[in-house]
C-alpha positions as CSV (number, residue, x, y, z in Angstrom):
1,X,-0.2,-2.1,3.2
2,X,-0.4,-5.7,2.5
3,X,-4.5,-5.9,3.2
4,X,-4.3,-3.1,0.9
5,X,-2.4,-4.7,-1.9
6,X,-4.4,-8.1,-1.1
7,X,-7.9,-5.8,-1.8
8,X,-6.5,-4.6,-5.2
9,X,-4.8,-7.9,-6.4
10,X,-8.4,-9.2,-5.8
11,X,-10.1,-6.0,-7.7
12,X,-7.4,-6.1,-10.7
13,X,-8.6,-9.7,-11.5
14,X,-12.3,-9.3,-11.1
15,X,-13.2,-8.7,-14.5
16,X,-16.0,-6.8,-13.5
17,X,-13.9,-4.2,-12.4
18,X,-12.3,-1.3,-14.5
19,X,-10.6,0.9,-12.5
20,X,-10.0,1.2,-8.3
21,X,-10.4,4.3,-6.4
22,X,-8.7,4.8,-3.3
23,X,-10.4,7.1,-0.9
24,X,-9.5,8.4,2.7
25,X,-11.9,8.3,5.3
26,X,-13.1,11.7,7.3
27,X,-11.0,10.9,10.0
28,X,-7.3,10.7,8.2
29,X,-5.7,9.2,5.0
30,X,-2.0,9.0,4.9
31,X,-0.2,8.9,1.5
32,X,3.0,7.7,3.2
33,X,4.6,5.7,5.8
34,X,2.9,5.0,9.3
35,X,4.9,6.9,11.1
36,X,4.3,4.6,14.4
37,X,5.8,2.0,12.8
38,X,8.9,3.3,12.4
39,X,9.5,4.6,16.1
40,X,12.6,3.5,18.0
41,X,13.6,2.5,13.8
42,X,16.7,4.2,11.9
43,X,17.8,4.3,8.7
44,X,19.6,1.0,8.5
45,X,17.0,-0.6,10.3
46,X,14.3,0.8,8.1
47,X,16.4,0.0,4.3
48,X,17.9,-3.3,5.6
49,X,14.3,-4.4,6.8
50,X,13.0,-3.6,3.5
51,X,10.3,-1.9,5.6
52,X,8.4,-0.6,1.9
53,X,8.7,-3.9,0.4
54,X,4.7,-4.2,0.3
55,X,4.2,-0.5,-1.5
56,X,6.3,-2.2,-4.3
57,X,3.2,-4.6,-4.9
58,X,1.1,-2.3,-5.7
59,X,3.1,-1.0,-9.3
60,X,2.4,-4.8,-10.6
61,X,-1.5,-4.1,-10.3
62,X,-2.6,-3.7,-14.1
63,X,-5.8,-1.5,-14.0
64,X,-5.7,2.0,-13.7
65,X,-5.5,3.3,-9.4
């Protein structure tokens, strides 16, 4: 998530850019968590780690996604 959020911070102040597109590949695309990182993980440990922090990032990008 954060390489992800890196690529778009990056694309939101290229001026050359208007809008970003994610896209899946042909193998997979998950629109939520990965759920191997959260194996062996509870609740507490997942909200008290603040596991989602980095998908929070991406509502400050400014263009459209």
């Amino acid at each position: 998530m954060s390489d992800m959020y890196n690529a778009c911070k990056n694309f939101d102040e290229d001026p050359n850019i208007g809008a970003i597109v994610l896209t899946g590949s042909e193998k997979a695309f998950a629109a939520g968590a990965d759920i191997k990182q959260m194996v062996g993980k509870n609740f507490m440990d997942c909200f008290m780690g603040n596991m989602f922090e980095e998908w929070t990032k991406i509502t400050t990008i400014q263009k459209p996604v």
